[in-house]
C-alpha positions as a LaTeX table, in Angstrom:
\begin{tabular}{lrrr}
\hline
Residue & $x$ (\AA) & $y$ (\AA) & $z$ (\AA) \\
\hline
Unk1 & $-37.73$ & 18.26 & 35.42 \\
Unk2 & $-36.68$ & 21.87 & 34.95 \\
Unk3 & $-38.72$ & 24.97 & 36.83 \\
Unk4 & $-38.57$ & 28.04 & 34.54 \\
Unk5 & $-37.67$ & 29.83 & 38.21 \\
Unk6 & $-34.55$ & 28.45 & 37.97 \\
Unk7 & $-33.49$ & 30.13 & 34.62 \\
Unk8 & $-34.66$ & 33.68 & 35.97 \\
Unk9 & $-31.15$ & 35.94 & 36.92 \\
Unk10 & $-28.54$ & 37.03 & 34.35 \\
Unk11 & $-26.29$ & 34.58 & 32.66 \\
Unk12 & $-22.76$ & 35.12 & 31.15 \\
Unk13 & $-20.72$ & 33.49 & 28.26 \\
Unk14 & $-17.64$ & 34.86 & 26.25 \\
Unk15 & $-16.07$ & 32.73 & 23.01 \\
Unk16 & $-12.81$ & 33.45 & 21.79 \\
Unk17 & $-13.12$ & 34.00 & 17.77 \\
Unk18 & $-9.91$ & 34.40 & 16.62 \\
Unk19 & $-9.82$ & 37.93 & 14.99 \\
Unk20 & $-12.26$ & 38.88 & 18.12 \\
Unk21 & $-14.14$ & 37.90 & 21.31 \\
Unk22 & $-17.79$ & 37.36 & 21.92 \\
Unk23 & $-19.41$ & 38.07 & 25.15 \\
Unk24 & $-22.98$ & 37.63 & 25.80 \\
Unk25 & $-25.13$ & 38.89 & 28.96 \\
Unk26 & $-28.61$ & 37.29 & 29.04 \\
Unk27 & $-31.61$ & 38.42 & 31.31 \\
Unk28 & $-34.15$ & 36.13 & 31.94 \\
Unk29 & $-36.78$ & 38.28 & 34.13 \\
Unk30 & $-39.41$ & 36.86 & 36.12 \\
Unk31 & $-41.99$ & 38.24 & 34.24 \\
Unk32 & $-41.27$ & 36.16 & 30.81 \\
Unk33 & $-39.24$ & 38.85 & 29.01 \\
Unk34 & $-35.48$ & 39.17 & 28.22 \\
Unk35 & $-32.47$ & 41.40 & 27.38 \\
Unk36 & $-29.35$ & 39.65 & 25.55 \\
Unk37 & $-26.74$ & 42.21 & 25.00 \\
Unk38 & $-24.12$ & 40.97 & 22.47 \\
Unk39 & $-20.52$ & 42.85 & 22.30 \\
Unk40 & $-17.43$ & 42.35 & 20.22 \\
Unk41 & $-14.19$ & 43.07 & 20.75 \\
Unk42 & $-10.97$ & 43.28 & 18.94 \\
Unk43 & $-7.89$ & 41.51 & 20.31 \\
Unk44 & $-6.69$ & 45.06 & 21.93 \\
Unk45 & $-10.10$ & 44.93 & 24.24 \\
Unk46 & $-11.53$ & 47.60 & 22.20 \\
Unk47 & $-15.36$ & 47.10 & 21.85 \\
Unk48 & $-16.68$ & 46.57 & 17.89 \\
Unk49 & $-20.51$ & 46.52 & 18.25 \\
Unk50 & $-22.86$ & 46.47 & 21.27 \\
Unk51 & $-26.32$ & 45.13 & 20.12 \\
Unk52 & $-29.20$ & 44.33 & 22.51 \\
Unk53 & $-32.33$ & 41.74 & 21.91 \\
Unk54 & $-35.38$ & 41.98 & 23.68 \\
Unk55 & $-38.88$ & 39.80 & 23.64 \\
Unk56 & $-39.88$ & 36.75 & 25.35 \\
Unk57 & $-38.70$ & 33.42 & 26.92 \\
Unk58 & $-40.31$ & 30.65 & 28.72 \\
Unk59 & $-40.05$ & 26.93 & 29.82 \\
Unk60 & $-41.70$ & 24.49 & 29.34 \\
Unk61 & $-40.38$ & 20.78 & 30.38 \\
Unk62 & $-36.55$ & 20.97 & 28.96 \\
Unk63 & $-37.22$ & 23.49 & 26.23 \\
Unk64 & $-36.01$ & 26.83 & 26.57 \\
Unk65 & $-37.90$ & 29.42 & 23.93 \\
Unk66 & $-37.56$ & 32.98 & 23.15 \\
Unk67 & $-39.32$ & 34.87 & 21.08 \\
Unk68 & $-37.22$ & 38.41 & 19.90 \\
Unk69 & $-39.48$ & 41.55 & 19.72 \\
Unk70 & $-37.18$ & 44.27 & 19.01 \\
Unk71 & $-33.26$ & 44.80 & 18.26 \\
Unk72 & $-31.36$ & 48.46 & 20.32 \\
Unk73 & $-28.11$ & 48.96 & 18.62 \\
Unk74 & $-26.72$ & 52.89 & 19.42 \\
Unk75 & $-29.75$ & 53.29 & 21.86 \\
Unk76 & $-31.98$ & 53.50 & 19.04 \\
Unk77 & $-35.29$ & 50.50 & 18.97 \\
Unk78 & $-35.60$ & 48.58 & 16.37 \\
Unk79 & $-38.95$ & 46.45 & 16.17 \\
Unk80 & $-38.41$ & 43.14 & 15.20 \\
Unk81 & $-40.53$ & 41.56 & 11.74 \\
Unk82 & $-42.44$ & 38.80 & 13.85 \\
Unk83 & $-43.20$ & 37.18 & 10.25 \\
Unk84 & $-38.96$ & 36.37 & 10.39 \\
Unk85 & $-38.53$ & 33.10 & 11.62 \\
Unk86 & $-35.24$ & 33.69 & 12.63 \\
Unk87 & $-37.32$ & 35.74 & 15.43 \\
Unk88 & $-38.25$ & 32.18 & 17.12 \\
Unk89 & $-35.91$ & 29.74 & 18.48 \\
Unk90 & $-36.23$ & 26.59 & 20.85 \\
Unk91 & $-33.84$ & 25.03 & 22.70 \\
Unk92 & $-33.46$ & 21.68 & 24.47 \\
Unk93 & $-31.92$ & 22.47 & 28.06 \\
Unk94 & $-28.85$ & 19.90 & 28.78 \\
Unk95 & $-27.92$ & 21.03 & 32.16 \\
Unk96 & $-29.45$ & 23.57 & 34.58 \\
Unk97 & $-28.00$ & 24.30 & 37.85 \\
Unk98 & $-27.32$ & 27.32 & 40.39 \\
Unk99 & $-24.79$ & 28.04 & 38.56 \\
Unk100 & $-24.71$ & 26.97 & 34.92 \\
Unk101 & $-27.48$ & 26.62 & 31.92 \\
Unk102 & $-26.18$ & 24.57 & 28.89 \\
Unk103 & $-28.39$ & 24.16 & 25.96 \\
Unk104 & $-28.85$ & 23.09 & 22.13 \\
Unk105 & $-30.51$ & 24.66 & 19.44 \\
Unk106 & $-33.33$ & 22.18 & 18.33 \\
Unk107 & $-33.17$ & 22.82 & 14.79 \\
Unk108 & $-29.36$ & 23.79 & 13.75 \\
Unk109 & $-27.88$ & 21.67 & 17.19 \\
Unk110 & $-25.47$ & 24.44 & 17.96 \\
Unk111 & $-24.31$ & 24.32 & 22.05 \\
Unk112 & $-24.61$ & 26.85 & 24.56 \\
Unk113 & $-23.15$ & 27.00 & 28.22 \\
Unk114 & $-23.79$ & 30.23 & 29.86 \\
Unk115 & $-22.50$ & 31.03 & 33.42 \\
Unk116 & $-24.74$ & 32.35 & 36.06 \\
Unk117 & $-23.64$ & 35.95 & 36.93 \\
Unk118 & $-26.76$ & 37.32 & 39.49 \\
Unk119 & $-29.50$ & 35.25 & 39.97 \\
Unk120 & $-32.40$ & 37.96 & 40.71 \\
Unk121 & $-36.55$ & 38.31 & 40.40 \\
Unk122 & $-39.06$ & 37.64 & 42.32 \\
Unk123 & $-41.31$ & 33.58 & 42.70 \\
Unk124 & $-44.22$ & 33.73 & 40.66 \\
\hline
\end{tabular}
């Protein structure tokens, strides 16, 4: 059994793409929202594209949610359409620990292992 306490802190995972590298910082705050910020970055380190989701994530057993309620790209906000599906996403969790979160996507089965960088918030 998972406690959504345990997921609250920022997490950290980088893929190498080939023509670039992914990095992704993801915020899980006590209070049930989050910030993923999303860079690029060409082979040379220079950074492509910064873009920031924000909205909602809970819980509950071993599934992860989030729910994305806007988009910042070149501090400017960017409401997300909550009609999108592509705003909604569920995860199964496969590992949770101090110190890592791995997870699947529930419909599309892609895997996720994020490192944890800070682990911050407050108990509920």
């Amino acid at each position: 059994m998972y406690h959504r306490q345990q997921l609250v802190g920022v997490w950290h995972r980088s893929e190498d793409l080939g023509s670039e590298q992914f990095s992704e910082f993801a915020e899980l705050k006590v209070d049930g929202t989050f910030i993923f910020t999303f860079y690029s970055y060409n082979l040379e380190g220079k950074l492509l594209s910064q873009i920031s989701e924000v909205g909602d994530w809970g819980l509950v057993g071993d599934i992860h949610f989030t729910i994305t309620n806007g988009e910042i790209e070149h501090d400017k906000d960017y409401p997300a359409d909550r009609c999108d599906e592509q705003n909604y996403h569920a995860y199964r969790v496969l590992e949770l620990s101090e110190s890592q979160f791995t997870y699947e996507h529930i419909v599309s089965g892609e895997k996720f292992t994020l490192k944890r960088v800070s682990k911050t918030g407050n108990p509920c």
